[in-house]
C-alpha positions as CSV (number, residue, x, y, z in Angstrom):
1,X,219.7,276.1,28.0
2,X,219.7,272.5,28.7
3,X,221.9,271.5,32.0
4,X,225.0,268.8,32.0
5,X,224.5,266.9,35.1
6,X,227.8,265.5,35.5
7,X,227.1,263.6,38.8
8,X,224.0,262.3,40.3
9,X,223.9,263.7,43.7
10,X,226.4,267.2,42.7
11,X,227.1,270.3,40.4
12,X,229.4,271.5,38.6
13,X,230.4,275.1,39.6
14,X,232.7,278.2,39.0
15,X,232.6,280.3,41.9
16,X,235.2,283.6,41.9
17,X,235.8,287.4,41.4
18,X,237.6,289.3,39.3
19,X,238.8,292.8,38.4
20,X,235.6,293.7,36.8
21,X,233.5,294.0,39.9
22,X,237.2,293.9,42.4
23,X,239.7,296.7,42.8
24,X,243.0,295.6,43.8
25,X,242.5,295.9,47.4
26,X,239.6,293.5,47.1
27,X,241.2,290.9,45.0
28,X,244.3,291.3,47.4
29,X,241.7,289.7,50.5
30,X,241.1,286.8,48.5
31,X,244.3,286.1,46.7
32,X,245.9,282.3,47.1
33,X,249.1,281.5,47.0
34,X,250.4,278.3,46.4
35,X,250.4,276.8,50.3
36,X,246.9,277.7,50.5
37,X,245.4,276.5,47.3
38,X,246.8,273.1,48.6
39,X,245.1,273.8,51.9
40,X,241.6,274.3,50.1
41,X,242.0,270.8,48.0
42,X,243.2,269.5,51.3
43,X,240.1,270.6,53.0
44,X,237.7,269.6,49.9
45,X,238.7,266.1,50.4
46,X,238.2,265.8,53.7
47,X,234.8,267.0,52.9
48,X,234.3,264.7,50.0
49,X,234.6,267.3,47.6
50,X,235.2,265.1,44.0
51,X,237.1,267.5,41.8
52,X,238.1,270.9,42.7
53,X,240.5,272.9,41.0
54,X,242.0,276.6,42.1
55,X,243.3,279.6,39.9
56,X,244.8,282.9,41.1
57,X,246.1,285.7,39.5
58,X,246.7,289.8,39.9
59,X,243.1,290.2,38.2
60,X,241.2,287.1,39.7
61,X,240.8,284.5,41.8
62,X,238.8,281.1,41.0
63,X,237.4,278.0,42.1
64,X,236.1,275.7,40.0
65,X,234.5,272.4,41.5
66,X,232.1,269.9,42.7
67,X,229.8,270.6,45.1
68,X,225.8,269.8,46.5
69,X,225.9,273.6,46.7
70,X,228.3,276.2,45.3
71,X,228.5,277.7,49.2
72,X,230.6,274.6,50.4
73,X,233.8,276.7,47.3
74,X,232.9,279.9,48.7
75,X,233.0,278.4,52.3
76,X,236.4,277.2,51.5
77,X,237.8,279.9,49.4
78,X,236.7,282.4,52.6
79,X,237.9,280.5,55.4
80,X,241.8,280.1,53.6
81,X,242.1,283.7,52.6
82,X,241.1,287.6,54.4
83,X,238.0,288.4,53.1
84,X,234.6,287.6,54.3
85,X,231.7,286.0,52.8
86,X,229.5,289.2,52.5
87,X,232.7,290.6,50.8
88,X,232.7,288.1,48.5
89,X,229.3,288.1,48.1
90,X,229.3,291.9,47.2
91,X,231.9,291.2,43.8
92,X,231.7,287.4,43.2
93,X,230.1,285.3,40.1
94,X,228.8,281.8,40.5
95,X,228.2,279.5,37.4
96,X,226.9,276.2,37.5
97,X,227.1,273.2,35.0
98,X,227.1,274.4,31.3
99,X,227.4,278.0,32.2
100,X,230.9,277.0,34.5
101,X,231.9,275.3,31.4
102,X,231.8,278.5,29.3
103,X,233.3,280.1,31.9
104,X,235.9,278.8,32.0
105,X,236.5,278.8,27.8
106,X,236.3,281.9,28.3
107,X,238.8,282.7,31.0
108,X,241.5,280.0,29.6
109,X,241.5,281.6,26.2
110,X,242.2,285.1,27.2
111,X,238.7,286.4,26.3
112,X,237.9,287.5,29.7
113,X,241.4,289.2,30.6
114,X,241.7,292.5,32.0
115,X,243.5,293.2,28.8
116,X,241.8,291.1,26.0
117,X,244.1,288.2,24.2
118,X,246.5,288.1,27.7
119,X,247.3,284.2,26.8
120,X,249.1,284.1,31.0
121,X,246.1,282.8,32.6
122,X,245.9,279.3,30.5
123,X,249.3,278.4,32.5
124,X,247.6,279.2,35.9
125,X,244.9,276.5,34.9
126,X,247.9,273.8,33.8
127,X,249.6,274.9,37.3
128,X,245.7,274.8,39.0
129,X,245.4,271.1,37.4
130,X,248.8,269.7,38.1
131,X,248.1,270.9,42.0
132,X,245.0,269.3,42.0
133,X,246.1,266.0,40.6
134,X,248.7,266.2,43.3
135,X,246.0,265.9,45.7
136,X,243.5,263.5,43.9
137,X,240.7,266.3,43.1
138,X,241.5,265.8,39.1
139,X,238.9,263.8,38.3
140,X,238.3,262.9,34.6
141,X,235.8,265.3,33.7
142,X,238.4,268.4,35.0
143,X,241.1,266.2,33.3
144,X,239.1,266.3,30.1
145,X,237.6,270.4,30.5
146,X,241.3,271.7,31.3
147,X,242.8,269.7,28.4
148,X,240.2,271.0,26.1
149,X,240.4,274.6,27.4
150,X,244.3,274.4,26.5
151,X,243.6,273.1,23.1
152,X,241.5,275.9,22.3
153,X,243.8,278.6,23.6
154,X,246.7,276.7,21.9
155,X,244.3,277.2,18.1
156,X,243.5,280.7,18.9
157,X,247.1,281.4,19.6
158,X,247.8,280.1,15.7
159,X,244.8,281.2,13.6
160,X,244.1,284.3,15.0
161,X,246.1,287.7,16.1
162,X,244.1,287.8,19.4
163,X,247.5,288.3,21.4
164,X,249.2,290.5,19.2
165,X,250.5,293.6,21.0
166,X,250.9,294.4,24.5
167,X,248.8,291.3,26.1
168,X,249.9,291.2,29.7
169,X,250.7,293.0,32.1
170,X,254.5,292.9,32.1
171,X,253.9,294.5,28.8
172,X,252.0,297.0,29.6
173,X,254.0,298.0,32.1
174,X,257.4,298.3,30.0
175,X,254.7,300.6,27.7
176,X,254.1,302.6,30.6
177,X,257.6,303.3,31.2
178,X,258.9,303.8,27.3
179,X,255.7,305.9,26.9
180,X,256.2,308.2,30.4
181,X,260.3,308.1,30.7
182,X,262.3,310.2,28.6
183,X,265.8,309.0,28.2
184,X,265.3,305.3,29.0
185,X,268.3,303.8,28.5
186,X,270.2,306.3,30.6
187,X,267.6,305.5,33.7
188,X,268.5,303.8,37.2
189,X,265.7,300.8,37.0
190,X,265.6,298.8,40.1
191,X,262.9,295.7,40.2
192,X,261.6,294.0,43.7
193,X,260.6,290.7,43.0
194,X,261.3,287.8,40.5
195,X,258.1,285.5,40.3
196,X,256.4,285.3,36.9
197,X,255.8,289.0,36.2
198,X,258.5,290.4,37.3
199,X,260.6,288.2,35.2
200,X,258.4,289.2,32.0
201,X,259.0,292.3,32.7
202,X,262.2,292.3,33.1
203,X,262.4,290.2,30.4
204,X,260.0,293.0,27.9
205,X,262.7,295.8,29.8
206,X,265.7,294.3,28.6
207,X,264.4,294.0,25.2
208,X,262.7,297.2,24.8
209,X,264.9,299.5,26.5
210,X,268.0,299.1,25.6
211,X,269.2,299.9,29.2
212,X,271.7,298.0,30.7
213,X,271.6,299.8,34.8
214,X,268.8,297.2,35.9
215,X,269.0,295.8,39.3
216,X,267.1,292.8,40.4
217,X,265.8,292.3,43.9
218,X,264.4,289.5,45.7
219,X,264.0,287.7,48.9
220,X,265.8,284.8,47.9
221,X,269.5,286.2,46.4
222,X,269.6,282.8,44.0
223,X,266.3,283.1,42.3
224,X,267.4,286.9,41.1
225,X,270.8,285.5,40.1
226,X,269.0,283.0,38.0
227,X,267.4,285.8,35.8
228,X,270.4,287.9,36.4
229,X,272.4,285.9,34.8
230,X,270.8,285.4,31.7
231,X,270.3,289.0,30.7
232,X,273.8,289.9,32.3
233,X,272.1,292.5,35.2
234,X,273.4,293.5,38.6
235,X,271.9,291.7,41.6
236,X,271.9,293.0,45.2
237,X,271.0,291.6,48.9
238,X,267.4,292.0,49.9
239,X,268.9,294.5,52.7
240,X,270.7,297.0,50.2
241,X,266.8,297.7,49.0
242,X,266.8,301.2,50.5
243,X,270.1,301.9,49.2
244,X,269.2,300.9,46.3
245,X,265.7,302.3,45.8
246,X,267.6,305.6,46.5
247,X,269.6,305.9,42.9
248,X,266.7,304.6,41.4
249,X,265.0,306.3,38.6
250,X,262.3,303.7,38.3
251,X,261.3,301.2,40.9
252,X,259.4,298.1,39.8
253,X,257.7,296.0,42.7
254,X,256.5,292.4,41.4
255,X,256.6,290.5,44.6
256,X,254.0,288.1,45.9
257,X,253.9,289.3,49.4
258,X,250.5,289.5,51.0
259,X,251.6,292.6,53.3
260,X,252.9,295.5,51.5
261,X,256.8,295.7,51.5
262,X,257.6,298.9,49.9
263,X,256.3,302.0,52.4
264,X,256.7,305.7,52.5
265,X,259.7,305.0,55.4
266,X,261.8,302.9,52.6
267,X,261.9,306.4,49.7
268,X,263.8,308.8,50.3
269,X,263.0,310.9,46.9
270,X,265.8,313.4,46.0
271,X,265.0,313.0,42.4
272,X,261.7,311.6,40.7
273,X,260.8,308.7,41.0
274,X,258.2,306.1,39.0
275,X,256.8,303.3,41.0
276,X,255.2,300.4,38.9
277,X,253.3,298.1,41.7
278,X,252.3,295.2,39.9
279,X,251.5,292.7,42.7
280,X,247.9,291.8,44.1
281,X,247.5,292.5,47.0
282,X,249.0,296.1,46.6
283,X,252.9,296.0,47.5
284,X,253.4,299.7,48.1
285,X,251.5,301.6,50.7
286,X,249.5,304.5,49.5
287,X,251.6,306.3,51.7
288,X,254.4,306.6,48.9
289,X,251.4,309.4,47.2
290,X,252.3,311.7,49.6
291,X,255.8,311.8,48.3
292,X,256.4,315.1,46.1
293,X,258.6,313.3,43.3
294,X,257.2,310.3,43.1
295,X,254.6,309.0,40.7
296,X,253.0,305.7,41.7
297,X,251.3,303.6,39.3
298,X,249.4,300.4,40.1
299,X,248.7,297.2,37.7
300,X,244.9,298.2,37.4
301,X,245.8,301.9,36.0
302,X,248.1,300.0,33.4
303,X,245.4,297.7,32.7
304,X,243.2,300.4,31.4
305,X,246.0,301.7,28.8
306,X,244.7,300.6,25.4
307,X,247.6,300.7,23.0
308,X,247.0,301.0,19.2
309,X,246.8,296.8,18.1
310,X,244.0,296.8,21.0
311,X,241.0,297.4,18.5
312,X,242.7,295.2,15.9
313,X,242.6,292.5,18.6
314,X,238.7,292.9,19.1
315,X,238.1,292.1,15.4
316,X,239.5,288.6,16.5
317,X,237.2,287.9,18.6
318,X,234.3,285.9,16.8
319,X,236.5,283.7,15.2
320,X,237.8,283.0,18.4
321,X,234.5,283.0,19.9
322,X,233.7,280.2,17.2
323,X,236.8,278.5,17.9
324,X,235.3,277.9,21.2
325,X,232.4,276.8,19.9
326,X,233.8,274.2,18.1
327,X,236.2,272.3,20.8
328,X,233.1,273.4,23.8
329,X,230.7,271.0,21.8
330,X,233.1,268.4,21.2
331,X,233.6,268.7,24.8
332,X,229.9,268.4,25.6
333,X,229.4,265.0,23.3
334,X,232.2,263.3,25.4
335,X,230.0,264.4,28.8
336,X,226.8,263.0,26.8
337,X,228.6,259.8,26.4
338,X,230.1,260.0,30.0
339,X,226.7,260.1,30.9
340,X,225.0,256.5,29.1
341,X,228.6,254.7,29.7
342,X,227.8,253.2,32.7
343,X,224.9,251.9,31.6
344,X,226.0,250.7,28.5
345,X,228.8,249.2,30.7
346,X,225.9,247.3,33.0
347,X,223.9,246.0,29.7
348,X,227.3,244.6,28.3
349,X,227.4,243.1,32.1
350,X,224.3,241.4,31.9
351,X,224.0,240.3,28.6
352,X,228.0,238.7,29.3
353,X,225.8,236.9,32.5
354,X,223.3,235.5,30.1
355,X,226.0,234.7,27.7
356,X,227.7,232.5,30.7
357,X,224.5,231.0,31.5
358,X,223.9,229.8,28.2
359,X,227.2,228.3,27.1
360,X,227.4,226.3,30.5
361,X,223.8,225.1,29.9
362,X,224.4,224.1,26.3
363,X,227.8,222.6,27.4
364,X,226.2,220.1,29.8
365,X,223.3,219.7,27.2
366,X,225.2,219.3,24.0
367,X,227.7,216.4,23.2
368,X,230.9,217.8,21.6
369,X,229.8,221.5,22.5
370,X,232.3,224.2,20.8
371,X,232.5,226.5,23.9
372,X,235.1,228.3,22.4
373,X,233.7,229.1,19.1
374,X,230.1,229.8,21.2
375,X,232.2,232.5,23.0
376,X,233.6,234.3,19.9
377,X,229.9,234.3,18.3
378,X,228.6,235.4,21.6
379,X,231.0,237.9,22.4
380,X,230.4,240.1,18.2
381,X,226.8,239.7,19.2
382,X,227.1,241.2,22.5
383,X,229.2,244.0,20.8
384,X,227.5,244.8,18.1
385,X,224.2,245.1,20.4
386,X,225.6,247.3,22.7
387,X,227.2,249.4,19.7
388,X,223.3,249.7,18.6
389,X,222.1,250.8,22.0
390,X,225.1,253.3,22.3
391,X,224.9,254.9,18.8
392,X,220.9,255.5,19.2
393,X,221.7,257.7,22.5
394,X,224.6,259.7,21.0
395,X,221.3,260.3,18.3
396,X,220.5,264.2,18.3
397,X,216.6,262.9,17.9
398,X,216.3,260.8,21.2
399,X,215.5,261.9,24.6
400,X,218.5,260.3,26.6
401,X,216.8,260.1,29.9
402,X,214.1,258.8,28.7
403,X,216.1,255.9,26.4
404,X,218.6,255.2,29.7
405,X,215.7,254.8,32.2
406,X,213.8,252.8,29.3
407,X,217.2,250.2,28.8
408,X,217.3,249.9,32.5
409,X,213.7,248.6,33.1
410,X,213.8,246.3,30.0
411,X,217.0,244.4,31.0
412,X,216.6,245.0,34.9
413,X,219.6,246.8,35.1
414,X,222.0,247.4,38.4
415,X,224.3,250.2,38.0
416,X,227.5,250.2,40.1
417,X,227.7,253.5,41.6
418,X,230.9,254.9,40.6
């Protein structure tokens, strides 16, 4: 497969793991959260990183970037988080150039999910993007691969049924529950934790359930009253948890702690309990197991649920596959082009010297000289000459090193090194 090199002197890379070769505990070592994704494009700048952008979710965590050598991500990804980099090395995937590319297709548009169609992870790469504009490390090519990603997403989203059914985990979850709980809407349900899944789920609970006895949980008081408020639920202080995980039937812990915060101490199980931990890293010590009534479930045992619309899904997945296809290679012209611009830019530069040249030699030599109809003639030459050059390299048929290298010797060409 022929290689995009997208910068002289670096590579484009995707270097990350994910729940297919990471348990939970694993993925919990390396997991980012926000103040430390800005620390790594803090760091890659300082470096002279161009273009880096970070992704982290409950079922992987990504960088995708510039580099001489795709150890300078891993270096970076290792020293911000609490893994090592022989641990990483055990369950991590490195792409470079076009393979990074598809990558990251693939990721964006839900075809690499831990459950297939999961749409979620394309607004981790808008967040990834917006954090790494913040910073300076969007540089046009991310720009342009995270804008195309989305638009492919966006199309399988409305021509195919690839996320119809239960496509995240917050759904799966509220599956678990209506599939293991008898007499849900008579049920105690208590959730820790408001961030994005816990509000899907609380969100897919509400509508599923019918049950109005759900208490919401969280560090800060006003971000639980926020949600709260909208689907008319109880809220309580962060220091009634015991109390409150002590009339609950079901307990739902969706925080984004990196220590667990729910231990065998905190239960105090009278009457069965279901624990759904949804966070990466783990949020309930293991500890809880030895509890007789309680069941405890983690998000990678949910994962592996496949409800009914799951095979109907699969059949989905050429035509997104070609969907792909179709926006990757548009994609891939745009870097072709990238690629001759500058020096198309540096031809138009030199033939606009000889241009100058001419007119001011014809000026001094001509009586009554027209400079400024010379410069309109000049300047649709110049165009359409350039327009030539630049149409026989976007040709399928020419070899576009060879044709660059070729345009540089003829016109003795110095390209600014942007």
């Amino acid at each position: 497969m022929r290689d995009y090199h997208i910068s002289k002197h670096n590579s484009f890379y995707a270097v990350g793991l994910s729940y297919k070769k990471a348990d939970a505990e694993v993925r919990g070592k390396f997991s980012l959260d926000v103040p430390a994704i800005d620390h790594i494009l803090g760091k890659a700048k300082e470096i002279g990183i161009d273009g880096l952008l970070a992704i982290s979710t409950c079922n992987r965590t990504e960088l995708y970037g510039f580099a001489q050598h795709p150890y300078q991500l891993i270096k970076l990804l290792c020293d911000e988080t609490h893994g090592t980099v022989e641990e990483f090395q055990e369950v991590a995937y490195v792409y470079k150039n076009h393979d990074a590319i598809s990558h990251m297709f693939k990721v964006g548009t839900g075809l690499d999910s831990q459950i297939l169609g999961d749409f979620e992870i394309i607004s981790q790469i808008k967040q990834g993007f917006y954090r790494a504009k913040k910073y300076d490390m969007a540089n046009p090519f991310l720009e342009r691969l995270c804008n195309a990603v989305i638009q492919a997403s966006k199309r399988i989203k409305n021509e195919t049924e690839l996320s119809s059914g239960a496509t995240s985990v917050a759904f799966a979850s509220v599956k678990y529950i209506l599939d293991n709980v008898t007499d849900i809407s008579n049920k105690n349900i208590l959730l820790f934790g408001t961030g994005k899944i816990g509000r899907n789920t609380c969100e897919n609970l509400v509508k599923h359930s019918n049950n109005s006895h759900i208490t919401l949980i969280n560090r800060t008081r006003e971000k639980a009253e926020d949600i709260a408020g909208k689907f008319h639920l109880t809220v309580k202080d962060y220091g009634d948890l015991q109390t409150e995980i002590r009339k609950a039937d079901i307990l739902v812990v969706a925080t984004g702690a990196q220590l667990p915060t729910v231990s065998k101490a905190l239960i105090y199980p009278k009457k069965p309990l279901l624990v759904l931990d949804l966070s990466v890293p783990k949020n309930v010590s293991d500890d809880v197991k030895q509890l007789d009534n309680v069941t405890l479930v983690h998000l990678d045992q949910l994962s592996q649920i496949t409800d009914e619309t799951l095979a109907k899904r699969k059949e989905y997945v050429p035509k997104a596959e070609a969907i792909i296809e179709k926006v990757k290679k548009d994609f891939l012209k745009w870097l072709e082009t990238r690629k001759f611009a500058p020096v198309i830019n540096a031809l138009k530069d030199k033939l606009n010297t000889m241009k100058t040249e001419e007119i001011d030699f014809q000026t001094k030599k001509i009586e009554g000289f027209d400079q400024i109809q010379a410069e309109i003639i000049s300047d649709r030459i110049i165009q359409k000459i350039t327009k030539q050059f630049a149409n026989h390299l976007k040709s399928n048929e020419v070899d576009t090193d060879d044709s660059l290298e070729l345009i540089q010797k003829v016109f003795q060409l110095e390209l600014h090194s942007k």
